[in-house]
N, C-alpha and C positions, 0 to 999 in steps of 0.2 A: 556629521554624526550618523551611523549608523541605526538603521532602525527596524524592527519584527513587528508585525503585527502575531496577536496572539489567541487563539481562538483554544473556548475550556468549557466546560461541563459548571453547570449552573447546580442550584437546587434542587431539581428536576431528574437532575441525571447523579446526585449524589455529589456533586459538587459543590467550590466557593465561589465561580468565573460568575463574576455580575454581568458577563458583556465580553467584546473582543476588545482584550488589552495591549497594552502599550509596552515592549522592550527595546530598551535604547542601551548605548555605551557611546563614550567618549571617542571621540576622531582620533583616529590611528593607534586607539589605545583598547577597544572594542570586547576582544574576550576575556580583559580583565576586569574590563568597568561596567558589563552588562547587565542594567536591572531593570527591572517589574517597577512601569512609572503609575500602573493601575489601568483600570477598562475606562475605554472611552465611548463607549456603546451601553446603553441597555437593556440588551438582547436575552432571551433565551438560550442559554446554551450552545454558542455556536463552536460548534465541535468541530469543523474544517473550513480552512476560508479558501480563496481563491482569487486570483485576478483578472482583470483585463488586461487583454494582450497590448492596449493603444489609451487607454480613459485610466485617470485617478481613480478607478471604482474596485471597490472589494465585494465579493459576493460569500456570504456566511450559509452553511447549512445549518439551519436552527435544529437540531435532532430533536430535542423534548417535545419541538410542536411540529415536529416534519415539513418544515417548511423551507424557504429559501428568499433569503433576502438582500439587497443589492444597500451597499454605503458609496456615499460620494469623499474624497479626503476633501476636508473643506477647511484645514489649515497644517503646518506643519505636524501636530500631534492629533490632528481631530477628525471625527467620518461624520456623517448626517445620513439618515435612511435616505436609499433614493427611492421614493412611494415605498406602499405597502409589500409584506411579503405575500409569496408568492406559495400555495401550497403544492408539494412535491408529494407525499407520500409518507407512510410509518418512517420513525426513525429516519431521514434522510443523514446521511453520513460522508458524503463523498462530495466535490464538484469539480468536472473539469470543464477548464474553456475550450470555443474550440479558437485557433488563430486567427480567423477570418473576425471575431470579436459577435459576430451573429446568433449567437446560440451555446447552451451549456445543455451539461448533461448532471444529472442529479441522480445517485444511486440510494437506495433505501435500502437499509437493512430490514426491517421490520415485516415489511410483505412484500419487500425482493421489487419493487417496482423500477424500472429503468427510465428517466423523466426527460424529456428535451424541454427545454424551455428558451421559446425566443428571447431575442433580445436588440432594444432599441438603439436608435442611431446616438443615446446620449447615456446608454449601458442600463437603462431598468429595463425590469423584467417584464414578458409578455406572457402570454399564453402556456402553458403547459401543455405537452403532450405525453400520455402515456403509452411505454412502447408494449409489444406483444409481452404476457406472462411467461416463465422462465418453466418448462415441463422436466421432472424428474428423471432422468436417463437410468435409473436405476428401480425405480418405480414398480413393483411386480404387479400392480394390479391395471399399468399399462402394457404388460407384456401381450395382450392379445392384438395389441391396435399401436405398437411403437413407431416412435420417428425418425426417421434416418439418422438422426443423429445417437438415438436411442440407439439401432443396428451395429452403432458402430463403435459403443461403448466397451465392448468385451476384447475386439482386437485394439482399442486405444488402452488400457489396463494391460494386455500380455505386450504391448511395446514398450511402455514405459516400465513394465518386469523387465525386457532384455535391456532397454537400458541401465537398468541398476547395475543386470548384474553385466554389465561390459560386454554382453553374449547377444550375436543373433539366434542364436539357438533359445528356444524357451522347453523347457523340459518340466517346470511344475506349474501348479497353479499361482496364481498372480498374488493374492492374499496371503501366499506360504512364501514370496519370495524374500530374502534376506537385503538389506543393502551390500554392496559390497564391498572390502574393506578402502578406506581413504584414509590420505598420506598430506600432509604439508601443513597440517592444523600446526598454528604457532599460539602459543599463549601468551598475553603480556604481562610481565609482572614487574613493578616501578622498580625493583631494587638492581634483577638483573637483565631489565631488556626483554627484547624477543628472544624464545626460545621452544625447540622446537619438542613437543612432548607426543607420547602415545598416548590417546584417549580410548575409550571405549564409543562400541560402534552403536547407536542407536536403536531403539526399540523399532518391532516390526511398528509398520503403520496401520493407525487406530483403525480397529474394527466398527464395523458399522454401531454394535450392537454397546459401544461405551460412546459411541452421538449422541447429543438431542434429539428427538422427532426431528426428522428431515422436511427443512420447509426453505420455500427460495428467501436468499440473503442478498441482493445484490449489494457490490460491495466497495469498486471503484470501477473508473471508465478513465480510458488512454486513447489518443489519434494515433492513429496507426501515419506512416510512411506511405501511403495509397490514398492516404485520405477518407478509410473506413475506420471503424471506432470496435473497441476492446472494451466488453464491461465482465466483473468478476461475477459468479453465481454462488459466494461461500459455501449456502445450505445446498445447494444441487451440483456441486463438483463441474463446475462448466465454465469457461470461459466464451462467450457468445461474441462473436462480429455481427457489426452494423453497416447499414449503408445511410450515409444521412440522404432524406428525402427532403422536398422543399417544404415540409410540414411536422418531421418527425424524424421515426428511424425505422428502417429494414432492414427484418433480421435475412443477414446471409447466410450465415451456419455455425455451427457451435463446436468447441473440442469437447470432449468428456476424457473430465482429467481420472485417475483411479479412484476408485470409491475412500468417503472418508478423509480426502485429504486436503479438502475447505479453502480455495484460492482467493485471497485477500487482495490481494495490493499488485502493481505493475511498474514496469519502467521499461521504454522504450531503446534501444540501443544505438547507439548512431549506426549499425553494420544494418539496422530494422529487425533483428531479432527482438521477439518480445517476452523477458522473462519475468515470473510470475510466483510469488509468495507463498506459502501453501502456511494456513493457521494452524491445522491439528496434525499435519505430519510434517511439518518442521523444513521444507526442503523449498527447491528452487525449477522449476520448470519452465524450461526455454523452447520458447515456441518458433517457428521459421515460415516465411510463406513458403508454396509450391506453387510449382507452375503452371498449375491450373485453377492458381489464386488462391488457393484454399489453406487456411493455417493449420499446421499440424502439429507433434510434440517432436522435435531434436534433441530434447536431454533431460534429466533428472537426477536432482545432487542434495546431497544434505543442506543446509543452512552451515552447521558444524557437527562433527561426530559429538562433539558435549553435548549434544541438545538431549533433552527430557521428554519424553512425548509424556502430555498428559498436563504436564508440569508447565513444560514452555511454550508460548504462543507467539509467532512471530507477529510482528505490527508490519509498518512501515519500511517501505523498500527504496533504495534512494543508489543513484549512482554519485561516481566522478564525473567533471567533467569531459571527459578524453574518452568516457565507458571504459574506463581500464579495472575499476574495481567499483564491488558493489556492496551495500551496508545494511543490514537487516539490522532489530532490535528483537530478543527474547522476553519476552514479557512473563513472570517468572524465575528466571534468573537473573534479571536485570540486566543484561549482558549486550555486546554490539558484537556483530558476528559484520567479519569483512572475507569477502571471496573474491576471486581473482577471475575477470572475465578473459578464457581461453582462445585462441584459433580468431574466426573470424568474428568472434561474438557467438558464437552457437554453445557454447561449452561455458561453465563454470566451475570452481575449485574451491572450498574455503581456505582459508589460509592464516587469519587471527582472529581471537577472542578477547573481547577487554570488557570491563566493568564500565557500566553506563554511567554509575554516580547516580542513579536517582530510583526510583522505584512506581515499575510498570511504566517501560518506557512505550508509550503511545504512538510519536511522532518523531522525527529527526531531520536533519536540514541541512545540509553540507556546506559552509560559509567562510573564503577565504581561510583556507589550510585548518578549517574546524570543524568539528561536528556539533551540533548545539543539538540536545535531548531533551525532551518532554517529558518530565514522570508525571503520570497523570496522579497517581497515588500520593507521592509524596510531598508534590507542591512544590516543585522545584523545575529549575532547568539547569541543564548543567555543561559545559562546555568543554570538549576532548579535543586535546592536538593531534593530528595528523602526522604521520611521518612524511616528510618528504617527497623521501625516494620509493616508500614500498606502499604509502597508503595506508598503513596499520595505525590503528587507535594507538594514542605512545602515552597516555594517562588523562587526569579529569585536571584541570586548568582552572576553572570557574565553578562554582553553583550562586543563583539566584533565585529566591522565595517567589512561588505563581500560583494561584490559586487554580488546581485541576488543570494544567494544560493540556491540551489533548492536540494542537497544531503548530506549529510555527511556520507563516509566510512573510519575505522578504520585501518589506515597506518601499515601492518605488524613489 
């Protein structure tokens, strides 16, 4: 028997999730028979879970109460608090392990905080550490006193201009540049297949002046292939390197992604390319080391020419196994966007669009030849075949009733 654990938005967060629930399906029969067996936890909102790389332990971010708490599986269908949680910070939303099973990192939206938190030889949680606050690269009223990383904001903006526009040449300014037209968008449609159509090309990218107040969001964290760590800065456009210390983390250096363009989510590449989600301007940016260690930008590519700015927000970024193709959700249009990772992993292409089946897709999960989606809105999860051969969403398979899901992690 196949099994998800399910992590959703409570009362708190405008949801029905009593706790981290339970999705199971029948053996060998799985994305026909998949349903919501109910929460087995009763937790506050745990909006992302996570596990241990070696221990039966699941570790939940409770967002409503910012905290972070550790479950033990303590029967086939069942978890038990392992001690008390653990406070993290506003809104904690994110958790990654790290391999070694020693330590996680815990991202906050709410005041952007970036969290280590030890962890014991039988997987509960220890100490917290909070790492250095996340500085505004774009900031004018640090323009008199900036930090290198600040200095280096304006030529990382006209590079990610020439990469749009396919040009090393940069001839305007950054915030006037256009994307450039893209070729290969396939749409799917159940009657007649893949089929390849002309879209329209996307809105320039959101100007500052249609953001929120700009405030740090941190937003996810990834292990890098060095064994330094990736965490996203949504509200301050940054993705920041760490070095784990034997008590925390140090910061190494930051990219400053173009103003406005809100980097959410990550996935690591088997080539160790690291690309990166972007919320309010819809696209994909792939980062690369140099060899003087330092991560820089290699690329920038729509999501899909369909996309909406304003409108669509992308979630969750997820590859294949092979990293041959990779799978965003539009939150919005409700829609899975699948792109084609290029060359040696530096490059990416969209290439299909398909209908999520549920509405405001959160999360998604890539599960023996399927994609299983999260509507956090609609109460659902819903289940997409795979193509085979090319990786394209080929339609919706399943739905099963969930109260606010906002995660799906796969039950050891």
């Amino acid at each position: 028997m196949t099994q998800f654990w399910v992590g959703g938005y409570g009362a708190g967060m405008g949801g029905d999730a009593a706790g981290i629930g339970l999705l199971e399906g029948d053996e060998g029969r799985e994305p026909d028979t998949l349903a919501y067996r109910g929460a087995v936890t009763q937790t506050s909102s745990p909006s992302w879970l996570a596990r241990h790389p070696s221990l039966d332990v699941v570790y939940a971010a409770l967002e409503d109460d910012g905290t972070v708490q550790a479950f033990a599986r303590t029967g086939q269908s069942t978890l038990a608090p392992l001690a008390r949680p653990v406070a993290a910070g506003d809104s904690a939303c994110h958790i990654a392990v790290a391999a070694s099973g020693s330590y996680l990192i815990a991202s906050c939206y709410g005041d952007g905080r970036v969290v280590r938190i030890g962890l014991s030889a039988d997987g509960s949680l220890l100490k917290p550490t909070v790492s250095v606050a996340a500085r505004d690269p774009y900031d004018p009223d640090a323009a008199q006193n900036p930090s290198e990383e600040a200095m280096e904001a304006s030529a990382q903006e006209i590079a990610a201009a020439m990469l749009r526009n396919g040009s090393m040449t940069f001839e305007q300014p950054p915030t006037e540049v256009a994307d450039p037209p893209r070729s290969g968008l396939l749409l799917f449609d159940e009657a007649l297949g893949l089929n390849p159509v002309t879209a329209p090309e996307p809105e320039p990218a959101v100007k500052a002046e249609d953001q929120p107040a700009r405030a740090s969001h941190a937003h996810a964290a990834a292990f890098l292939p060095d064994g330094r760590i990736a965490t996203t800065d949504l509200g301050f456009d940054l993705v920041r390197i760490w070095r784990p210390t034997s008590g925390g983390l140090a910061l190494d250096h930051e990219i400053v992604l173009p103003l406005g363009t809100g980097p959410r989510h990550m996935v690591v590449h088997p080539s160790g390319h690291l690309h990166v989600v972007t919320e309010y301007s819809c696209e994909i940016f792939t980062l690369a080391v140099q060899p003087d260690g330092r991560w820089a930008l290699a690329a920038a590519t729509s999501v899909t020419p369909a996309a909406e700015l304003g409108t669509d927000f992308p979630a969750e970024l997820a590859r294949s196994r092979d990293g041959a193709t990779l799978y965003t959700a539009l939150r919005g249009s409700n829609t899975i966007a699948a792109l084609r990772v290029r060359g040696g992993g530096e490059s990416v292409e969209p290439f299909a669009l398909a209908e999520s089946g549920v509405d405001w897709p959160r999360h998604h999960l890539i599960h023996d030849g399927s994609l299983l989606v999260a509507g956090q809105r609609s109460n659902e999860i819903s289940v997409l075949d795979l193509d085979d051969r090319t990786g394209a969403p080929r339609g919706i398979r399943h739905r099963t009733a969930a109260p606010a899901p906002t995660h799906l992690l796969l039950a050891r």
